[in-house]
C-alpha positions as CSV (number, residue, x, y, z in Angstrom):
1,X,82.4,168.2,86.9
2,X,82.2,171.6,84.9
3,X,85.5,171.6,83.4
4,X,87.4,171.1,79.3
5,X,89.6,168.5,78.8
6,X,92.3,169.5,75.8
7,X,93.6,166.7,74.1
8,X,96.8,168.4,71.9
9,X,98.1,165.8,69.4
10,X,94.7,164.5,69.4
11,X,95.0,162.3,66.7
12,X,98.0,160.6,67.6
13,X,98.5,157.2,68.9
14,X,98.1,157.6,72.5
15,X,95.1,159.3,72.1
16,X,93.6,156.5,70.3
17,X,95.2,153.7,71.8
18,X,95.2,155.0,75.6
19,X,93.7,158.3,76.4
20,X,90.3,157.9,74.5
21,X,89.1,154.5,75.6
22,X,90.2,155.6,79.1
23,X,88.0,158.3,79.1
24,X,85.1,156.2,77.2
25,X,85.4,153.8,80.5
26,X,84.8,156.7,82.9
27,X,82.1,158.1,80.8
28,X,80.4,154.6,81.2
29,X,81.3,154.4,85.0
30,X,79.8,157.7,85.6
31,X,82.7,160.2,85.7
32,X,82.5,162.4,83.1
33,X,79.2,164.4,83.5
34,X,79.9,167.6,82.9
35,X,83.3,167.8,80.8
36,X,84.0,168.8,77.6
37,X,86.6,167.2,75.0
38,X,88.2,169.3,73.0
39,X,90.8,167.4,70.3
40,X,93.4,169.6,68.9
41,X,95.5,168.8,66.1
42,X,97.4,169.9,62.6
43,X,95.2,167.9,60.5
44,X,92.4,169.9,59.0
45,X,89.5,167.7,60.0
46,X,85.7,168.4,60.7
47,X,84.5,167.1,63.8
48,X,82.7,164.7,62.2
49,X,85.6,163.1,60.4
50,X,87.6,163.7,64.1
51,X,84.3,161.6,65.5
52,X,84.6,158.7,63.2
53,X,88.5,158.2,63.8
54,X,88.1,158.3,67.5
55,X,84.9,155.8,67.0
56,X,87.0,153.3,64.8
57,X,89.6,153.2,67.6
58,X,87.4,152.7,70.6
59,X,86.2,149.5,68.7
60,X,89.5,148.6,68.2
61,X,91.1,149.8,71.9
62,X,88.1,150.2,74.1
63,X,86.8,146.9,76.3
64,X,82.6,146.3,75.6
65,X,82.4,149.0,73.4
66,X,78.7,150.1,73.4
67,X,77.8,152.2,70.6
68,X,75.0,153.9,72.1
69,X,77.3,155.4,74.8
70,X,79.5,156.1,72.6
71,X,77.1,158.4,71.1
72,X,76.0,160.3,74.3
73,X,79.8,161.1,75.3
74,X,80.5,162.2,70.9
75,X,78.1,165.0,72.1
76,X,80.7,166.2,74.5
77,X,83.4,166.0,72.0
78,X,85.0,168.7,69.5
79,X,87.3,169.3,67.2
80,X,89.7,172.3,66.1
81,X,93.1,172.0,64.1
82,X,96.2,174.2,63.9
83,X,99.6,174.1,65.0
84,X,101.3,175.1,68.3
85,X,101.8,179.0,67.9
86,X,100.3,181.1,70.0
87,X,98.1,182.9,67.3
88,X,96.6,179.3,66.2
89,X,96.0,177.8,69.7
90,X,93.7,181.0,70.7
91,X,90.8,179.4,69.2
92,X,90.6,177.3,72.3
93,X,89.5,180.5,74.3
94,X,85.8,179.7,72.4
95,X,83.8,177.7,74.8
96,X,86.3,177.2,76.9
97,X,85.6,176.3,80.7
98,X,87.2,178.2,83.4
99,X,88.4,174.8,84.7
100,X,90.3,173.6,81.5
101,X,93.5,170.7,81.5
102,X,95.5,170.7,78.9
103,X,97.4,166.8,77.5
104,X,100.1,167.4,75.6
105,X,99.5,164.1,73.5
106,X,102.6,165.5,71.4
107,X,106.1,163.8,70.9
108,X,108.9,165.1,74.2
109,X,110.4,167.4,71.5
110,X,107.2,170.1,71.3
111,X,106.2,169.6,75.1
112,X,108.1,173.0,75.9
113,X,106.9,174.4,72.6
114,X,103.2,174.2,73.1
115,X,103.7,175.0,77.0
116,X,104.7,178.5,75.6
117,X,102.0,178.7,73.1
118,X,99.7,177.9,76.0
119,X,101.0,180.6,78.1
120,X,101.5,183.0,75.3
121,X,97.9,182.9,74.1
122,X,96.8,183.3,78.2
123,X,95.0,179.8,78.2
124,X,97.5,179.6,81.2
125,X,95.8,182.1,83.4
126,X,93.4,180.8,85.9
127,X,89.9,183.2,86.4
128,X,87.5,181.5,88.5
129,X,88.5,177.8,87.9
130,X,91.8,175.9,87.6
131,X,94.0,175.5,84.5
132,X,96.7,172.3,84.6
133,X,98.9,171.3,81.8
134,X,99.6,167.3,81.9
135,X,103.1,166.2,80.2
136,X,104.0,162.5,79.7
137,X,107.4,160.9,80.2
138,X,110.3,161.3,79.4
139,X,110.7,164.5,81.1
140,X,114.0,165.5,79.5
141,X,117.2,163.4,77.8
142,X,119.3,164.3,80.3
143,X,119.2,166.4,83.2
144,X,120.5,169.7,81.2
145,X,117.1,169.2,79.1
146,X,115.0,168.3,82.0
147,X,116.3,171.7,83.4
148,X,115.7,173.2,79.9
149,X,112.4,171.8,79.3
150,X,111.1,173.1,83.3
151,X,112.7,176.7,82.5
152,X,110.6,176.9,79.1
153,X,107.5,175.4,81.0
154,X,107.8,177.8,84.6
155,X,107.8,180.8,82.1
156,X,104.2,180.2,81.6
157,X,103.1,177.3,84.0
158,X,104.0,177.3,87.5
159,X,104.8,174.5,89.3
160,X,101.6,173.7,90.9
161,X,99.8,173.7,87.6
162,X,102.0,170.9,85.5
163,X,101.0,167.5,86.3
164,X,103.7,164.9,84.8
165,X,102.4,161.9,84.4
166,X,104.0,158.5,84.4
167,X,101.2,155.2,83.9
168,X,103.4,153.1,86.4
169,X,101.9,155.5,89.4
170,X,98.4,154.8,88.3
171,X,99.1,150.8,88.5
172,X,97.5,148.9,90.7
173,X,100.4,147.0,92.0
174,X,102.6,150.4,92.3
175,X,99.6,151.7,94.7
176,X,99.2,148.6,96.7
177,X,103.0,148.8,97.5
178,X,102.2,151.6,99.8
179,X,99.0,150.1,100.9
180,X,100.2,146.9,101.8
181,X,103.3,148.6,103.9
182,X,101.3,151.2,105.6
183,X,98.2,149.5,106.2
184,X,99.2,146.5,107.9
185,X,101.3,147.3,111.0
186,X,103.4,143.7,110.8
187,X,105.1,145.2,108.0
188,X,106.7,148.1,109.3
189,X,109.4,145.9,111.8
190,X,110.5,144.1,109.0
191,X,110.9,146.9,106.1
192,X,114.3,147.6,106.5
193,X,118.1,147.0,106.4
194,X,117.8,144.4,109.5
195,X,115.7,142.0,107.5
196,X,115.5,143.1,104.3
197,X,118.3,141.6,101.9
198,X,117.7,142.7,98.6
199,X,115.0,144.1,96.5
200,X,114.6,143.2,92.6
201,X,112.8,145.5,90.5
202,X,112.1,143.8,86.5
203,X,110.3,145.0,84.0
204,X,111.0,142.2,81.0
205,X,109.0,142.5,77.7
206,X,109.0,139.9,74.5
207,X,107.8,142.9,72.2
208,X,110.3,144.8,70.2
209,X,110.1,147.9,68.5
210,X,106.8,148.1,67.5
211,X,106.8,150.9,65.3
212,X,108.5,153.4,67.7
213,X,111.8,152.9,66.4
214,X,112.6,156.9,66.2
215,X,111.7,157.6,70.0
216,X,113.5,154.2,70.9
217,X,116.7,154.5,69.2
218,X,116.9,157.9,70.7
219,X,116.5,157.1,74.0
220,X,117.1,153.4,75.0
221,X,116.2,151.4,77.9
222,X,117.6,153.7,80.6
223,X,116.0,156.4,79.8
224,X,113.1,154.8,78.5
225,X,112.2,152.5,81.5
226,X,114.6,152.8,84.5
227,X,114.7,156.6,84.4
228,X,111.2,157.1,85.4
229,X,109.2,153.7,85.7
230,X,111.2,151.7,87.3
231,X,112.6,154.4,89.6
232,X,109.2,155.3,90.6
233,X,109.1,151.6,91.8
234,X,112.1,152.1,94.1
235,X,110.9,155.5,95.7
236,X,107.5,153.7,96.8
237,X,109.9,150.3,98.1
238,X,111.9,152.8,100.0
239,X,110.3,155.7,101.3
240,X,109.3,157.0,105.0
241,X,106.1,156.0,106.2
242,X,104.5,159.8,105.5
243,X,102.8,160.7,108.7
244,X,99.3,161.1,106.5
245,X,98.0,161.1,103.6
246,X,98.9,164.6,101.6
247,X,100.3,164.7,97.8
248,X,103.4,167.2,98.9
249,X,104.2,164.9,101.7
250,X,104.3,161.5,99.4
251,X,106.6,163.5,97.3
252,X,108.9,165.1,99.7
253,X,109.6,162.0,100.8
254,X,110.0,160.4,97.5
255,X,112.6,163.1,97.0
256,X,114.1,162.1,100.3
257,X,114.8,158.7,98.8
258,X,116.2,159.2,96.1
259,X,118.6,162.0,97.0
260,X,119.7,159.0,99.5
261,X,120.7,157.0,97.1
262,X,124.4,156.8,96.7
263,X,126.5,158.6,93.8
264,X,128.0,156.1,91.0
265,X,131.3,157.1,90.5
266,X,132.5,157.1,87.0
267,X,135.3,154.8,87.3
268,X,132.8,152.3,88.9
269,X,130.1,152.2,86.3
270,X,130.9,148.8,85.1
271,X,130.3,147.9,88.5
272,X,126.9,149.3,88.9
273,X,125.2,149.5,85.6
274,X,125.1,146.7,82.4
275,X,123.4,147.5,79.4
276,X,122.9,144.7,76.5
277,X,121.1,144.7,72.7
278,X,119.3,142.1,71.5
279,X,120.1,139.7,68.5
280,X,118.2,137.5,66.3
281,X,116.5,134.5,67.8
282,X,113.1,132.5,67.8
283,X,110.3,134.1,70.0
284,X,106.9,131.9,70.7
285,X,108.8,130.1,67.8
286,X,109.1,132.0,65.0
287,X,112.1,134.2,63.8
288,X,113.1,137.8,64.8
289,X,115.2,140.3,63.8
290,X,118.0,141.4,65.9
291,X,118.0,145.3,66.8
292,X,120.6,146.4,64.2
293,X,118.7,144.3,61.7
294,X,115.0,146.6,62.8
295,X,114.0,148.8,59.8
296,X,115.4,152.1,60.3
297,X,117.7,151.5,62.6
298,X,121.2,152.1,61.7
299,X,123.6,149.1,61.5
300,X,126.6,151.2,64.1
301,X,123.4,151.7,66.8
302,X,124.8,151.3,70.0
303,X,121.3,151.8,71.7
304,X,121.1,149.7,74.4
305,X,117.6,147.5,74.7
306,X,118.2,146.0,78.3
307,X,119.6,148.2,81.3
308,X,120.3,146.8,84.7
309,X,121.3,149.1,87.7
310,X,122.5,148.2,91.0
311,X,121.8,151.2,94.1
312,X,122.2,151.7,97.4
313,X,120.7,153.9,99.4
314,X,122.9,155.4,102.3
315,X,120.2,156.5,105.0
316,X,119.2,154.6,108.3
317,X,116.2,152.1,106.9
318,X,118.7,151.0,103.6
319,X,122.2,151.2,104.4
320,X,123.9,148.0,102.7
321,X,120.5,146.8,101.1
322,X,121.1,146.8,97.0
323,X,118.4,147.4,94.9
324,X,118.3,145.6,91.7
325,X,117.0,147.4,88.7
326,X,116.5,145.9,85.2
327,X,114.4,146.3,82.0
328,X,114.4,144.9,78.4
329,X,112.8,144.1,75.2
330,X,113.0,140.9,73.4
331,X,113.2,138.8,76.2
332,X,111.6,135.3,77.6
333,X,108.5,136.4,78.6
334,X,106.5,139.5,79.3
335,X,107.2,139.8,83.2
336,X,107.2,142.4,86.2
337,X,107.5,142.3,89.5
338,X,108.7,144.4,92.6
339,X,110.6,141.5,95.0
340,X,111.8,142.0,98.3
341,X,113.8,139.2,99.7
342,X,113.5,138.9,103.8
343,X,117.4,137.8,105.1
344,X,117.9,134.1,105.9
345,X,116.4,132.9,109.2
346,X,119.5,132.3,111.8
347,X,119.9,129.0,111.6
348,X,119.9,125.3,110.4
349,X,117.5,123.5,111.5
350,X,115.9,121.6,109.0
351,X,117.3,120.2,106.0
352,X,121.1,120.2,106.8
353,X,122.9,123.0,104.7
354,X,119.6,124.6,102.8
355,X,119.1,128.3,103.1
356,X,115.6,129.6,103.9
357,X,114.6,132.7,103.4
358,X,111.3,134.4,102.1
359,X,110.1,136.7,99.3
360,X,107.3,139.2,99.2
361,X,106.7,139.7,95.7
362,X,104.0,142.4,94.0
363,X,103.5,140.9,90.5
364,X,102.3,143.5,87.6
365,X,102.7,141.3,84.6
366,X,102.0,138.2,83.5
367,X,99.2,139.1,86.1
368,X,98.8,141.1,89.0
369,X,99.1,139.4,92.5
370,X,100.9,139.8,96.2
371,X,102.7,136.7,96.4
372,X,104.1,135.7,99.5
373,X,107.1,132.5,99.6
374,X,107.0,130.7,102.5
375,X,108.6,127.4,104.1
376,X,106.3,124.8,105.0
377,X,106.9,120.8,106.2
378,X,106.9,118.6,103.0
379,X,104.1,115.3,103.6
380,X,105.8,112.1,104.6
381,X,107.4,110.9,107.6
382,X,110.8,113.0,107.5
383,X,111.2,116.8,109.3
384,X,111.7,118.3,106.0
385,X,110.9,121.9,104.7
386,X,109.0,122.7,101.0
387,X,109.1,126.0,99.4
388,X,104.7,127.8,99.8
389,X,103.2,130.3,97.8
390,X,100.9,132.1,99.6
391,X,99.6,134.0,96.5
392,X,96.5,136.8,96.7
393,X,95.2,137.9,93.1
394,X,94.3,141.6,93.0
395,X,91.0,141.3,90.6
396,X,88.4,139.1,92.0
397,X,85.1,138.4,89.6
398,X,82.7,141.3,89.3
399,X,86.1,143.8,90.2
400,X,85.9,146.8,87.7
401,X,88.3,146.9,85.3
402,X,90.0,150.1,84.9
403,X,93.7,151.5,83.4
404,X,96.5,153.5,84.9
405,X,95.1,156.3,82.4
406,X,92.0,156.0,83.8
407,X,93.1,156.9,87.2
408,X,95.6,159.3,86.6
409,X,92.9,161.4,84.5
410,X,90.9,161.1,87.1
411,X,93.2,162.4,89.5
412,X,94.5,165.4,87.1
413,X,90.8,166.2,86.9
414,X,90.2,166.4,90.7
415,X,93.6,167.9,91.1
416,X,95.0,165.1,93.5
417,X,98.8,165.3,92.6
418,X,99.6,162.6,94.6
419,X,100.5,160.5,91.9
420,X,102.2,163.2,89.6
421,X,105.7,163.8,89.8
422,X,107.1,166.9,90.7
423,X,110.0,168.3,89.0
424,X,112.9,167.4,91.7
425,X,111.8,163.8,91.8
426,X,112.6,163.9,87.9
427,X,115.6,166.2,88.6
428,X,117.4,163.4,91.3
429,X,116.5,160.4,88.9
430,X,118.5,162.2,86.0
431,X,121.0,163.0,88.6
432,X,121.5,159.3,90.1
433,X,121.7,158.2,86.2
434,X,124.6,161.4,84.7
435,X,127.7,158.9,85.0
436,X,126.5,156.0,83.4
437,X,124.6,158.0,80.5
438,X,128.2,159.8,80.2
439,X,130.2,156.3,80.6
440,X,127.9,154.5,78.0
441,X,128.6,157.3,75.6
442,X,131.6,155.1,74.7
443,X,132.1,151.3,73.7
444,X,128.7,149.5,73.0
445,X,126.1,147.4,74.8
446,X,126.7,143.2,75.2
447,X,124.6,141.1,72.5
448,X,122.0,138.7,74.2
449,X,119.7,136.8,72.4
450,X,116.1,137.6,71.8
451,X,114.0,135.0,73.8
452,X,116.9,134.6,76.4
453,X,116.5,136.4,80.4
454,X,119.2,139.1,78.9
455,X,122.9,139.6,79.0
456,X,125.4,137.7,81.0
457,X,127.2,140.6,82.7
458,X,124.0,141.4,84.8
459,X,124.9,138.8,86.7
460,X,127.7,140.2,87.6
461,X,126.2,143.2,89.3
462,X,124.8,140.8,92.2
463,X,126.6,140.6,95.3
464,X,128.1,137.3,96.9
465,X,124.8,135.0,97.3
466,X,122.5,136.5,95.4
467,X,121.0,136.5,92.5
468,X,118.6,137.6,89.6
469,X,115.2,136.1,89.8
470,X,114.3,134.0,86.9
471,X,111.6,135.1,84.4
472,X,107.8,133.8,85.1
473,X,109.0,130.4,86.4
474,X,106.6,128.9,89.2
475,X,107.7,129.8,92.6
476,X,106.4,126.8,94.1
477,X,108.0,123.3,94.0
């Protein structure tokens, strides 16, 4: 791997708390011969002062750190500083591979300003290698900035050569979702409208604002989580089997999905869409704030922290199926999980009135596992039915651990974009979400309180029969 990795914003927090101990793992495993770190930044450093920040982190962030391999992969690493103009980012040119990818490790707000100063100092133009420009999430406030944000980047960068990155698609539970359906042929029958009754999406964390109070208060749970993660989710639930496997096929049919899924109206919001905000309460047993009483936020804040979305999606496999979607922070445990539930078998045969019907669960957090609830006969002399996990763990002992980042570095590095979004995936998400980001620009979010499965009026979103699954309780019996 002859190539220059760019790390602009390079001594920010993801860098040290994501990006850097990713790319010390694949340096151990083997995968970084070759490539050259560059960290760019405003603050006037030497390297060596760049090299003993990133080295204090890795102890921190980075699993068996070994500080003899940390030495060899220092010798790969540089340093400039300067700021995003054009005239400043030039000194990149010196040593510069003709394979170079550029992070932008930057808050959302500069991602179209250094994209310009990129392109306006010609580190855009490719001369005998490749040159990619990866951008994380969000990708836009709104769909008019999403537009905005792809018009300033296309001026420079074209399409093919910006790689947006969202963690979620480098999960291992996200990727399984299309391994398990399209490697095992019993699936297929089964994944659709005709069996299918409902599918849950949850991503539920205990943590609060941990210091990101300026993003967060900005942006909220919908944009924060539903926007891109969690709709990501639903696209790999829902799509067409692609006919093999090619990155601009998995996309076009990720597209396909969600421009499928059916318009809110704006005079049904309420019934499609609940958004709450945390209050004080006891978590593991000790006190926390509510939201309006985080520092820095103001005490009129009508940011939500939880958002719940109910969608259809009006094609052949879907019609009449809701999808469930719902994210928040403060809440009774640190849970996620992509559930399908299979429709009720036909009838009554054991246990008088009981209904029976089975989930297929892919669990990301509190660990990651396929789960599979069944009904089996309960011991003793009576024909009576008892709920069955059938539960497979993903990591087995002597399984190397890896991250999402890990992956998804990987993958920009190779130039697999299969799990890169391309910009009408994010332009359809944005477009699904307009009338409730427009609707919840008036009245405020409901109160739940922190420690609690969120607020009451997601319930409501549920049609006759169903309901939200509870939060990390046992599935068995």
């Amino acid at each position: 791997m002859s190539a220059t990795l760019v790390i602009l914003g390079a001594t920010g927090d993801l860098t040290r708390r994501l990006l850097m101990p990713a790319l010390y793992r694949l340096y151990t495993m083997g995968h970084l011969e070759g490539l050259s770190i560059v960290g760019y930044a405003v603050e006037d450093w030497s390297r060596e002062q760049f090299l003993a920040h990133l080295e204090q982190n890795l102890q921190q962030f980075a699993q068996d750190f070994d500080p003899t391999a940390w030495a060899r992969l220092a010798g790969q690493v540089s340093y400039r500083s300067g700021d995003l103009s054009a005239e400043k980012l030039g000194v990149l040119h010196e040593g510069l591979s003709p394979s170079a990818l550029f992070y932008l490790a930057l808050p959302p707000s500069l991602f179209g300003t250094a994209a310009q100063g990129l392109g306006q100092a010609g580190l855009n133009q490719e001369n005998g290698g490749y040159r990619r420009l990866v951008v994380e999430k969000p990708f836009g406030y709104d769909l008019a900035s999403a537009e905005a944000l792809r018009t300033q980047m296309h001026s420079f960068w074209a399409e093919e050569q910006v790689y947006r990155i969202d963690h979620f698609l480098g999960k291992e539970t996200t990727q399984n979702l299309l391994v398990f359906r399209f490697a095992n042929r019993f699936m297929e029958p089964l994944w659709n409208a005709q069996h299918v009754a409902q599918v849950q999406v949850t991503f539920a964390e205990t943590l609060g604002l941990e210091g990101r109070w300026r993003y967060y208060d900005q942006a909220g749970a919908l944009r924060d989580m539903l926007q891109n993660h969690l709709m990501q989710l639903l696209t790999l639930t829902a799509l067409e089997p692609p006919s093999f496997w090619d990155a601009e096929i998995l996309r076009e049919h990720k597209v396909e999905a969600l421009r499928s899924v059916r318009p809110i109206l704006p005079e049904q919001v309420d019934q499609f869409a609940v958004r709450g905000q945390y209050t004080a309460g006891l978590m593991k047993g000790q006190p926390v704030p509510g939201y309006l009483q985080e520092e820095n936020i103001p005490a009129t804040s009508h940011t939500e922290t939880f958002a719940a979305l109910k969608l259809y999606l009006d094609n052949w496999r879907w019609k009449g199926v809701p999808f469930y979607l719902r994210s928040g922070k403060r809440m009774a445990a640190d849970y996620a999980e992509v559930a399908v539930q299979f429709r009720e078998v036909p009838t009554r045969l054991f246990d008088g009135e009981r209904h029976l019907s089975n989930w297929l669960v892919f669990r990301m957090k509190p660990q990651e596992s396929l789960d599979m609830v069944a009904w089996a006969k309960r011991p003793g002399l009576n024909l009576e039915t008892r709920k069955v996990v059938l539960s497979a763990p993903y990591e087995r002992q002597g399984d190397p651990e890896y991250s999402a980042y890990e992956q998804l570095l990987l993958d920009a590095l190779q130039g697999d974009r299969a799990h890169f979004l391309r910009f009408d995936e994010v332009e359809w998400a944005w477009r699904i979400l307009e009338p409730v980001l427009s609707a919840w620009k008036e009245g405020k979010p409901e109160d739940y309180e922190a420690n609690s499965e969120g607020p009451a009026a997601q319930a409501g979103l549920m049609e006759p029969g169903q309901m939200w699954r509870p939060l990390n309780i046992p599935e068995a019996e």
